[in-house]
C-alpha positions in Angstrom: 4.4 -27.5 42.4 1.5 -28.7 40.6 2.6 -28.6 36.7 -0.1 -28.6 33.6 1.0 -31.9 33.2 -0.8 -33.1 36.6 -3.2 -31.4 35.6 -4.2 -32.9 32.6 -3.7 -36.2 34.1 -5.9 -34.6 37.0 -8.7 -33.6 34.5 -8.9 -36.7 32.1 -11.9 -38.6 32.2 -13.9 -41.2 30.3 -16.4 -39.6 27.9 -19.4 -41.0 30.0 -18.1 -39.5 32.8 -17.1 -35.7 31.3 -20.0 -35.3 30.0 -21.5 -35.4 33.9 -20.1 -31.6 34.1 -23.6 -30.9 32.3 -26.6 -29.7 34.4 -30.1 -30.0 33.6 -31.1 -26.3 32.4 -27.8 -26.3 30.6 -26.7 -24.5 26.9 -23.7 -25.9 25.8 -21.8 -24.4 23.4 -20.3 -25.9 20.6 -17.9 -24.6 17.8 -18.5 -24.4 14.4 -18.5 -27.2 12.2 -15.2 -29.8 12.5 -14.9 -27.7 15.7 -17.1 -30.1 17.3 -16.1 -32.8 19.5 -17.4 -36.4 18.0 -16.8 -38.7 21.2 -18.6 -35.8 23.7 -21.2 -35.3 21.5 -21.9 -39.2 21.4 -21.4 -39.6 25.0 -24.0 -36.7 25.2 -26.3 -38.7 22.9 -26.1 -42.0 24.8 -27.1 -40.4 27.9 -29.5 -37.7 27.3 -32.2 -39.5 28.7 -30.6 -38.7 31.9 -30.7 -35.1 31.3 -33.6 -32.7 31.6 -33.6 -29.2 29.4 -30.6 -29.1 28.1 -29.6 -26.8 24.3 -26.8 -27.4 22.1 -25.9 -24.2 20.0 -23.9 -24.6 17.3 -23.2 -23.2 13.8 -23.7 -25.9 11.1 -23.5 -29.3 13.0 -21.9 -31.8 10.4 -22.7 -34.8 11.8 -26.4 -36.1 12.9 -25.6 -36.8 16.2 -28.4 -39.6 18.2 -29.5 -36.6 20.1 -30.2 -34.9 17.4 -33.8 -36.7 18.0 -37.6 -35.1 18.2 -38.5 -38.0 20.9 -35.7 -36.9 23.0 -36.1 -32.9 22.8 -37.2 -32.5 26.4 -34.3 -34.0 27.4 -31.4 -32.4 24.8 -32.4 -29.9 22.5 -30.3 -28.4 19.2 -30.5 -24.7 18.8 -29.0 -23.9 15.3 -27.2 -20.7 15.0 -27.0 -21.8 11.2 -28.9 -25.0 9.6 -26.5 -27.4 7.8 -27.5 -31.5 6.7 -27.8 -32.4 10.1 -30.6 -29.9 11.9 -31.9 -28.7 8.4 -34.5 -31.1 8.4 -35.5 -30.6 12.2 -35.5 -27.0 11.8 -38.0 -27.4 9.0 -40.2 -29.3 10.9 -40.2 -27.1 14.1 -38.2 -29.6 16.7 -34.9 -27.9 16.7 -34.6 -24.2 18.2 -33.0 -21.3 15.5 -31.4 -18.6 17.1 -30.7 -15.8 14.5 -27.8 -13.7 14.4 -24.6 -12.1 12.9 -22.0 -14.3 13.0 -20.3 -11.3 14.0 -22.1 -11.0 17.0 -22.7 -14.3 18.8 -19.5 -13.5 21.3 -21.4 -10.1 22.2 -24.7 -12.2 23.0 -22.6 -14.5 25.7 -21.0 -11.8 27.1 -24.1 -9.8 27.5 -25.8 -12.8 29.6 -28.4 -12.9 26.1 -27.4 -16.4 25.2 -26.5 -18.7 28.2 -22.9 -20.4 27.9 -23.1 -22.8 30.7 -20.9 -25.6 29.2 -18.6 -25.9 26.4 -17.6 -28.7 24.2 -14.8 -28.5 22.2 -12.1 -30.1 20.0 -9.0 -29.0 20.6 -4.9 -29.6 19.8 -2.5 -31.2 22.1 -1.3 -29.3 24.6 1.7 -27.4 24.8 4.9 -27.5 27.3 3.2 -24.1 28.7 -0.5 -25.6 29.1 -2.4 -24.9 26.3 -5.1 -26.0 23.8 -5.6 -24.2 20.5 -9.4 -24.6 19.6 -8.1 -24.0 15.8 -11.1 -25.5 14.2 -13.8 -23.1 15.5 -12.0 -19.8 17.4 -15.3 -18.5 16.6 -17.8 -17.9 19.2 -16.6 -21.0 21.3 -13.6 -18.4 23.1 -16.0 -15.7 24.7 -18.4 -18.8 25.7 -14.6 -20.2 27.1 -14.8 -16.9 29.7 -18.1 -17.2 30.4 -18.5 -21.1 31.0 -19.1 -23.1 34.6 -16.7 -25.9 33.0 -14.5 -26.4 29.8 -14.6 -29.3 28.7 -12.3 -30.7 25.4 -11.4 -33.6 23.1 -8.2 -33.8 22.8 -6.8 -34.7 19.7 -3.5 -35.0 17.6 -4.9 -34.4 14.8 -6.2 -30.9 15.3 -3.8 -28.2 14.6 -1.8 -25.6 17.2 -2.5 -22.9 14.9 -1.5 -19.4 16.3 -3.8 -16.5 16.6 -6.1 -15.9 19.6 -7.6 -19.6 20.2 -6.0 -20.7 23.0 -6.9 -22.2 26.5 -5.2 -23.1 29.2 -5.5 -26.4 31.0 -6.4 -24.2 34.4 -9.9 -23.3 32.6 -10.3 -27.2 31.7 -12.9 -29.0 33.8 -12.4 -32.3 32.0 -11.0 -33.6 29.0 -10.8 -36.8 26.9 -8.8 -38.2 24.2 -9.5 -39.1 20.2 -7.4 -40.2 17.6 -9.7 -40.2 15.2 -8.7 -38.4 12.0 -10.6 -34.8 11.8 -13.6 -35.2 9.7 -12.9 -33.7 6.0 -15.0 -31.6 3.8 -14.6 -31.4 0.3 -15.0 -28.7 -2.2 -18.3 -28.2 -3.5 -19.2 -29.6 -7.2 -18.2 -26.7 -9.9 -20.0 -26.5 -12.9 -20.2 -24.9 -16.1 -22.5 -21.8 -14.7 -20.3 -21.6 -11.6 -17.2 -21.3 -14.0 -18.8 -18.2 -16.1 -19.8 -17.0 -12.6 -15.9 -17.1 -11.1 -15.0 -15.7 -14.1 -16.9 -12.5 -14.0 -15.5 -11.7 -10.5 -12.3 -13.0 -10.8 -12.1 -10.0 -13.6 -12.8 -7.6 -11.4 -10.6 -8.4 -8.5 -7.1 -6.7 -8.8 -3.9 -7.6 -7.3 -3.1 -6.9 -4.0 -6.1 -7.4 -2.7 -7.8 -8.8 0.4 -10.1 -11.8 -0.4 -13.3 -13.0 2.4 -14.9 -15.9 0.6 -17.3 -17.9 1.8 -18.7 -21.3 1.5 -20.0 -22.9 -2.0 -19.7 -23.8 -5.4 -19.5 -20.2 -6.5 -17.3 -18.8 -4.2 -14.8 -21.6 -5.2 -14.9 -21.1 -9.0 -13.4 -17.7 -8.3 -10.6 -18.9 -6.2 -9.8 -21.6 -9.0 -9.5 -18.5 -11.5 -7.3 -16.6 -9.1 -4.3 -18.6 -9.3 -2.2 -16.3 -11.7 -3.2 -13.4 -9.4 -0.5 -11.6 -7.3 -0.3 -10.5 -3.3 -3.1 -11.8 -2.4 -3.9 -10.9 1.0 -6.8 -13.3 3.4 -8.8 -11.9 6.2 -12.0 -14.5 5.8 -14.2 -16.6 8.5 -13.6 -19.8 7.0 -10.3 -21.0 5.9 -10.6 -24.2 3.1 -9.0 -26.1 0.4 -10.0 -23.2 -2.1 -7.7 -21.0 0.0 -4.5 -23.2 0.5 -4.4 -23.9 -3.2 -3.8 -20.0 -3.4 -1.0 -20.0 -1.1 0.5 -22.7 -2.6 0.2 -21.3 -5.7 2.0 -18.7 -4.9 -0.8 -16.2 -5.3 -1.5 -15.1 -1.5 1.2 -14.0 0.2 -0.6 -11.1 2.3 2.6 -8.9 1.5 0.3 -5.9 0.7 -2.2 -6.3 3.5 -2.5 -2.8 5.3 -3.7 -4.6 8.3 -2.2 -7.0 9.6 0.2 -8.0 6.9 1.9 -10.9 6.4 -1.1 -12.9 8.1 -4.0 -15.1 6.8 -6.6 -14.1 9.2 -10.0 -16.9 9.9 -12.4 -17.6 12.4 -12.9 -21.5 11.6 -11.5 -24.1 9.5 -13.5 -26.9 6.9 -11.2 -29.3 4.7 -8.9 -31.5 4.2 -6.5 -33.2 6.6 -4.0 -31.4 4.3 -5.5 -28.1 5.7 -4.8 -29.2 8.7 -1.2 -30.1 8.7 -1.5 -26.3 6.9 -1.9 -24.7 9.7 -0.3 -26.2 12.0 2.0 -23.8 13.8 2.4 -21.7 10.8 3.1 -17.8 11.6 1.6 -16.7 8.4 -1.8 -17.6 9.3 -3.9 -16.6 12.5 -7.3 -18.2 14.2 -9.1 -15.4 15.7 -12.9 -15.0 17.2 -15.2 -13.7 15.1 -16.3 -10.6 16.5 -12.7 -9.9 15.5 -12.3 -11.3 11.9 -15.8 -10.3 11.2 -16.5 -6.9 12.8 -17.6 -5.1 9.9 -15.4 -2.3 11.4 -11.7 -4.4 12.0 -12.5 -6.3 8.6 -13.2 -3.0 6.9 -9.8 -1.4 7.5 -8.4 -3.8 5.2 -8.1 -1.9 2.0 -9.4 -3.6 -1.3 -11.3 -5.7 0.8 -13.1 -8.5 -1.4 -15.9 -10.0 0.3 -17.4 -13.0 -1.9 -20.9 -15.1 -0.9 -23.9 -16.4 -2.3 -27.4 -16.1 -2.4 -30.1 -18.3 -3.3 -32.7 -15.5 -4.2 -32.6 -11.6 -4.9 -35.3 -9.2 -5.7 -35.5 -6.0 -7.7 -34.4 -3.7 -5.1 -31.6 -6.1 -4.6 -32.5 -7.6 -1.2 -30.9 -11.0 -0.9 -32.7 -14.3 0.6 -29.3 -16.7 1.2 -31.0 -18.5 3.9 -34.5 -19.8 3.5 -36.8 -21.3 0.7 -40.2 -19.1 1.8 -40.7 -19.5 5.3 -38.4 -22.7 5.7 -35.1 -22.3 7.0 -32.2 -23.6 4.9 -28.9 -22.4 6.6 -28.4 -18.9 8.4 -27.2 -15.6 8.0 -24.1 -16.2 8.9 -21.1 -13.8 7.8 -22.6 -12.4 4.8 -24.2 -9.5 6.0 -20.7 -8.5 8.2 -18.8 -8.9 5.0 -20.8 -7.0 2.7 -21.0 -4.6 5.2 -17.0 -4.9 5.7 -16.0 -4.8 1.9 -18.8 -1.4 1.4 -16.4 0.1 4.6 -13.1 -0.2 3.1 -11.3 1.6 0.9 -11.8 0.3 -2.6 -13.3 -2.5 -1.2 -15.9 -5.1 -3.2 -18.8 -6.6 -1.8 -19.8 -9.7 -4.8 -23.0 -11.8 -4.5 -23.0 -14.3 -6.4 -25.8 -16.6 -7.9 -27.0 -18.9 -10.8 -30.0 -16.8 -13.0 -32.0 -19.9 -12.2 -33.3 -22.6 -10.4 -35.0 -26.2 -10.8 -33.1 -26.8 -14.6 -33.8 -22.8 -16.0 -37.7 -23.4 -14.9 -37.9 -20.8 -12.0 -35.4 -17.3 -11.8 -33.4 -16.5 -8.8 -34.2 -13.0 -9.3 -37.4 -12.4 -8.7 -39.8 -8.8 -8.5 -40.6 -9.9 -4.9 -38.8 -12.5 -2.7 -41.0 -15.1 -2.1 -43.6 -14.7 0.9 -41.7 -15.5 4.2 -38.3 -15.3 2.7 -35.4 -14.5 5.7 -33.4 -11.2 4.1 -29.8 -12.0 5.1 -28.7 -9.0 2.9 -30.6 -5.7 2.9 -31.3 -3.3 -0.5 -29.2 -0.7 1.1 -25.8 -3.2 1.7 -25.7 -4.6 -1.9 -23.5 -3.8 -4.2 -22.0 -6.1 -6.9 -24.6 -8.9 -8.1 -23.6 -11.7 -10.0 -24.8 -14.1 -12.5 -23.3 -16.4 -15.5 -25.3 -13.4 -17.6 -23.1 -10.9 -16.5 -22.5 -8.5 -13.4 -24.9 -5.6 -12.3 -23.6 -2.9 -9.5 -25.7 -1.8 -7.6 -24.7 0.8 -4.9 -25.7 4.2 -5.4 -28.4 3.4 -8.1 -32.2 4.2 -8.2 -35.0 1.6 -7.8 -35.3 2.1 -11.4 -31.5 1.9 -12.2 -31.4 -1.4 -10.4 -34.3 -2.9 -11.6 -33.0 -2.8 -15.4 -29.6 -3.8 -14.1 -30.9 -6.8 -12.3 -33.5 -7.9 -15.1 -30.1 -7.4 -17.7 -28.6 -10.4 -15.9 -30.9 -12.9 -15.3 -31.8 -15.7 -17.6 -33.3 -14.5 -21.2 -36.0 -16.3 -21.1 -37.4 -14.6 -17.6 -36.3 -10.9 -19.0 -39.8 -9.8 -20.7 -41.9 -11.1 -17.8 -39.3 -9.9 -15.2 -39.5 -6.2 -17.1 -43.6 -6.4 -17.3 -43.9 -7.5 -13.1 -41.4 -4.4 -12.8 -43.7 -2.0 -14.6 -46.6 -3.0 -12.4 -44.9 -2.3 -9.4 -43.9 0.8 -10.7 -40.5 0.3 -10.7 -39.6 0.9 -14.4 
């Protein structure tokens, strides 16, 4: 009897040669962030002259891979699902693809045949006595483009975590694999200052014990978890699991003991942090890696009661339509998450839904909220979603008010020295 030991012995190949499981005409589909693999990608790069046609998608590529290269396009293209320091600057200039989205909702677009899932590339754990890999880092998409894909192919390495939860593969649906001991790239948290401090503040106020926290990626979002230590019951059910988010459990403030659903579990999609993260979650029962059309269906997500959902924006206008992903017509990131989230927290049963942003930009010379969004400005949250908005001026809710009523909420929270021309642009478009 063949045992997943032969197998993998079977399957293992050098980096040059796994990557020959790719096709000319090829997407292949890689996980979020630390999610992806570093020696296929590199292989990939080193011989993409020898390929015709083939995409990349991926969410936020960390690294800036050789392929990653406008001479070599027609050979290996990037499709970004979400811009990050690596594609930002190609997307800017037109030579990497965007595919837009809800994170939500990639899984249903493979599945449907709408985006092509020919190949996958993946890091992944060890595998177990039974046969398995745990794709912990990115559950994400990568699983439904795992059922859909002509060949699986995975970096092996020790450092990646066997973390529960619905991320596993079995070495039957490997096509080839390869080994890495390199450690699992970290990412630190984001720089907190003084505006991002009165920021946390205002919604750590507001969040109660008990509660369910989704918080997303940034300086913001990470000065409210550093004001939630002394908090109590704190339940997870998030995308991204980081730092921000183990320093609650180990300070004793999540313990998910009140969660309605699924209690007792920290629920994410994909991991970004430290190697102490990592070792986190680890086969630890308390916390589950899921796909995202699971942990952010606006409808699972949303049966969480006192469901906080916490993200930024980089622009909002009167009516309270967010612009978190482009400056103008330039694309700067993605829509990621946010919209299911808001959409998520306005579902469940005394549920929050924050956005959070500083009054202003450019050191105080240009406000973030704005009587228009500026022309060609990607809405990532729509008027009729918002609810909470906040700045280090104060919090304005949203939900259920007037044009009016939100206009004079909005204009009461940005910078002082924007409030008399914000109030005169409002009168002229008749919305005071």
């Amino acid at each position: 009897m063949t045992t997943p030991q032969d197998l993998y012995r079977q399957k293992l190949a050098s980096p040059a040669d796994a990557v020959r499981q790719v096709r000319n005409g090829d997407m292949i589909i890689v996980p979020t962030g630390v999610g992806e693999p570093p020696t296929l990608l590199t292989a990939l790069s080193e011989h993409r002259r020898d390929f015709h046609d083939v995409k990349v998608a991926q969410i936020l590529a960390m690294r800036k891979y050789a392929y990653i290269d406008p001479e070599t396009v027609e050979h290996v293209r990037h499709v970004a699902l979400f811009f990050g320091g690596a594609s930002r600057a190609g997307g800017q200039e037109g030579w990497i693809d965007f595919l837009p989205n809800y994170f939500s909702e990639i899984p249903a677009q493979i599945e449907r045949g709408q985006m092509p899932a020919d190949v996958v590339f993946s890091m992944a754990s060890p595998m177990d006595a039974h046969g398995y890999f745990a794709l912990s880092l990115g559950a994400d998409y990568t699983m439904a483009a795992v059922a859909r894909a002509r060949a699986v192919v995975l970096e092996v390495n020790p450092n990646v975590p066997f973390a529960c939860g619905a991320c596993h593969v079995h070495i039957s649906q490997v096509a080839a694999l390869v080994e890495n001991e390199a450690p699992v790239m970290e990412v630190g948290l984001p720089k907190i200052g003084v505006v991002q401090e009165a920021i946390g503040k205002y919604v750590a106020d507001l969040i109660d014990d008990g509660s369910t926290l989704q918080i997303g990626y940034g300086g913001i979002p990470d000065a409210v978890v550093m004001q939630l230590t002394h908090k109590h019951d704190l339940g997870i059910h998030t995308e991204m699991i980081g730092d921000g988010i183990l320093t609650l459990v180990e300070s004793g403030a999540v313990t998910n003991r009140r969660k309605n659903y699924l209690p007792g579990k920290s629920i994410a999609t994909f991991a970004l942090g430290s190697s102490k993260l990592y070792r986190f979650m680890d086969r630890n029962p308390a916390l589950e890696m899921h796909p995202v059309n699971f942990t952010n269906d606006p409808a699972l997500a949303g049966l969480n009661d006192n469901l906080i959902a916490i993200n930024a924006t980089m622009q909002i206008d009167l009516l309270g339509q967010c612009g978190s992903e482009s400056l103008g017509h330039a694309p700067y990131s993605g829509t990621g998450g946010q919209s299911d989230f808001v959409r998520a927290a306005n579902r469940s049963r005394g549920g929050k839904a924050f956005i959070v942003l500083p009054s202003t930009a450019k050191g105080d010379t240009i406000s973030r909220i704005v009587p228009s969004l500026s022309p060609g400005t990607h809405v990532s949250t729509s008027k009729n979603d918002i609810n909470y908005v906040v700045t280090e001026y104060g919090v304005a809710q949203l939900r259920g008010k007037s044009a009016k009523q939100r206009a004079r909420e909005l204009i009461g929270i940005a910078h002082p020295a924007f409030r008399a021309e914000l109030t005169e642009q409002a009168r002229r478009l008749k919305l005071l």
